[in-house]
C-alpha positions as CSV (number, residue, x, y, z in Angstrom):
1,X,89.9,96.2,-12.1
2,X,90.8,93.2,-9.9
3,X,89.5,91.0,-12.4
4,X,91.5,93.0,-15.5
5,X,94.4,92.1,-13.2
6,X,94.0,88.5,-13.1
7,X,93.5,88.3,-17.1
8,X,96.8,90.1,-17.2
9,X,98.4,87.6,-15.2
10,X,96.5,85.0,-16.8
11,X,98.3,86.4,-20.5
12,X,101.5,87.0,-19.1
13,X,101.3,83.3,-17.5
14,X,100.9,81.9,-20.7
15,X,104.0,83.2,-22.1
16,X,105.9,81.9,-19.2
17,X,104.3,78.0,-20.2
18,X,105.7,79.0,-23.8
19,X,109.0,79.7,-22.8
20,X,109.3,76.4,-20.7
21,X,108.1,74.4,-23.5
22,X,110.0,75.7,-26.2
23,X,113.2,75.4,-23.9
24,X,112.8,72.2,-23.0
25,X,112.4,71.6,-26.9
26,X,115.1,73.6,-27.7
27,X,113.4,75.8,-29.9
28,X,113.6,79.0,-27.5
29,X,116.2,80.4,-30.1
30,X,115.3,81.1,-33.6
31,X,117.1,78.2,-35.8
32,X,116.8,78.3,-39.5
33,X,113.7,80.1,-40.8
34,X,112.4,82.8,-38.6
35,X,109.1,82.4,-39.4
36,X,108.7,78.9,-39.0
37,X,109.8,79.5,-35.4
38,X,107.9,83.1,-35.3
39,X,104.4,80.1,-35.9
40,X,105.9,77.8,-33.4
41,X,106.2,80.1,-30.7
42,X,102.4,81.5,-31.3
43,X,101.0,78.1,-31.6
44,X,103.1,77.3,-28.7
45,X,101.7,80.5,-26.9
46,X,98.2,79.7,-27.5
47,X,98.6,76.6,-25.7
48,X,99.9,78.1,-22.9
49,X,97.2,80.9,-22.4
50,X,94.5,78.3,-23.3
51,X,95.4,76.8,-19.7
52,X,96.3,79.6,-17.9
53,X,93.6,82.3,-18.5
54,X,91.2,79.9,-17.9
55,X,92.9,79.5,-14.1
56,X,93.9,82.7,-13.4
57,X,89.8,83.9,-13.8
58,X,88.8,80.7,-11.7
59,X,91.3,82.4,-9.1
60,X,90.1,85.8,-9.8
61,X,86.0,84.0,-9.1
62,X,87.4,82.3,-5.7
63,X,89.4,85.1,-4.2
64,X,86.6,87.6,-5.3
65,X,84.1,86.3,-3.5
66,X,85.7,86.9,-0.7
67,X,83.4,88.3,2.5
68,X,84.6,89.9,5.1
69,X,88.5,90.3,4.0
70,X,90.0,93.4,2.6
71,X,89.9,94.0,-0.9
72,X,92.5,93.3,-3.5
73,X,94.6,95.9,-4.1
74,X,94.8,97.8,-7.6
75,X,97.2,96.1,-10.2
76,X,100.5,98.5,-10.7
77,X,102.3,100.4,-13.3
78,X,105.0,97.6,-13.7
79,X,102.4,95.0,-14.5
80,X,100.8,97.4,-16.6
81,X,103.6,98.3,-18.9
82,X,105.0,94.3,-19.1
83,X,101.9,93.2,-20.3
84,X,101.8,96.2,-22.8
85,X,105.1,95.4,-23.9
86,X,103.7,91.8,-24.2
87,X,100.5,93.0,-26.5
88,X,103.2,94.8,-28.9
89,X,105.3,91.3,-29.3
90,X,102.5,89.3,-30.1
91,X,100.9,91.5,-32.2
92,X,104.4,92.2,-33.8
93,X,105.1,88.5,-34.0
94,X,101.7,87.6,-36.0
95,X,102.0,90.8,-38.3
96,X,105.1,89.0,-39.0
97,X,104.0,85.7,-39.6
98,X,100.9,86.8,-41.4
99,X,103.0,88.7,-43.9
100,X,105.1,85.9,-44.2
101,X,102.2,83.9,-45.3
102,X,101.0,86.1,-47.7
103,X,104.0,86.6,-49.9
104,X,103.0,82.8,-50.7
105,X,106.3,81.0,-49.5
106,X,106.4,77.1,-48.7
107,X,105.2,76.9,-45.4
108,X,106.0,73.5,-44.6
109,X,105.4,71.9,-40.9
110,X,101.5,72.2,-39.8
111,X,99.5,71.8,-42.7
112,X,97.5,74.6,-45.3
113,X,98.4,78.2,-45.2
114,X,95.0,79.4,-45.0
115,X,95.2,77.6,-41.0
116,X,98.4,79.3,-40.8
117,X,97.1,82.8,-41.9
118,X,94.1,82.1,-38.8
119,X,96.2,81.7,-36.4
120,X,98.7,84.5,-37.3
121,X,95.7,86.9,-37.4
122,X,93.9,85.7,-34.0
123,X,97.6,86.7,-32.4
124,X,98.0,89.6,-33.4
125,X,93.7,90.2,-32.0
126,X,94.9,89.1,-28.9
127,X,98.1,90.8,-29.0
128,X,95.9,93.8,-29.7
129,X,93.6,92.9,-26.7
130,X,96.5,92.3,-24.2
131,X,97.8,95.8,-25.7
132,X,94.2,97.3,-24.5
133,X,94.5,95.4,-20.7
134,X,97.9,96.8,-20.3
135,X,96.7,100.3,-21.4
136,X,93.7,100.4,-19.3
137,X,96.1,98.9,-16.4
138,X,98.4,101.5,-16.5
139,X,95.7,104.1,-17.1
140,X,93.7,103.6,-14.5
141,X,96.9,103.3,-11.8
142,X,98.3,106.5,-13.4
143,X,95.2,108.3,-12.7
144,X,94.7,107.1,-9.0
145,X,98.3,108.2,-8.4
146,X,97.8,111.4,-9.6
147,X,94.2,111.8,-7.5
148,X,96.1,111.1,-4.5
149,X,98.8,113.6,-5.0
150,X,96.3,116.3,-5.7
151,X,94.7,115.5,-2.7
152,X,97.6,115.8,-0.8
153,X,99.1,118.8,-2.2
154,X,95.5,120.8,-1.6
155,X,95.3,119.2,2.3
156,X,98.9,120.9,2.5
């Protein structure tokens, strides 16, 4: 579970890395054509989770092989549900963009539609997969919460 944690933060990380760089470009806020910015913010995305994930897990391999410490506590229900929420967006987003693609509008900017239509389509897998994380995240801390309170209300 710790390490489902860690890929959660690892995802969520990578949006934060998006947001910076499209600030600091001013792109944050949707100019002109939605879509154009809808494929600028997954391609910016996907740069940012390309070097976060990758960290987060090198984290998640150093602090689990801890010996002799504690273990890591459970992830919550608020990191749970935020990375949920993130799954739907992306996965929103790239339905979006895919679309989009498919009615066969100029798509000007980063070259052929058929790279376009990849990219739009492997967000909204990953948005589906950070969907699943946050789901099993929330699951799993739901059910421990409820195993503890029937154990206390039988001890009672």
């Amino acid at each position: 579970m710790v390490f489902v944690r860690f890929l959660s933060i690892g995802l969520l990380a990578g949006a934060v890395i998006a947001v910076a760089l499209l600030s600091r470009s001013g792109h944050l806020v949707p100019t002109g054509d939605f879509h154009q910015w809808s494929l600028s913010v997954l391609l910016t995305l996907n740069f940012g989770q390309f070097l976060t994930v990758p960290t987060a897990l090198l984290v998640f391999a150093w602090k689990g092989t801890r010996r002799g410490r504690p273990p890591l506590k459970r992830p919550g229900l608020l990191l749970g549900i935020c990375t949920i929420v993130f799954g739907l967006f992306v996965m929103r987003l790239g339905l979006s963009t895919a679309g989009w693609i498919d009615t066969g509008a100029v798509a000007y900017g980063l070259g052929d539609p058929d790279a376009k239509y990849l990219l739009a389509t492997f967000n909204v897998f990953l948005g589906a997969v950070t969907l699943t994380i946050g789901a099993l995240i929330s699951v799993v801390k739901i059910v421990s919460v409820l195993t503890v309170w029937q154990r206390r209300r039988k001890a009672s």
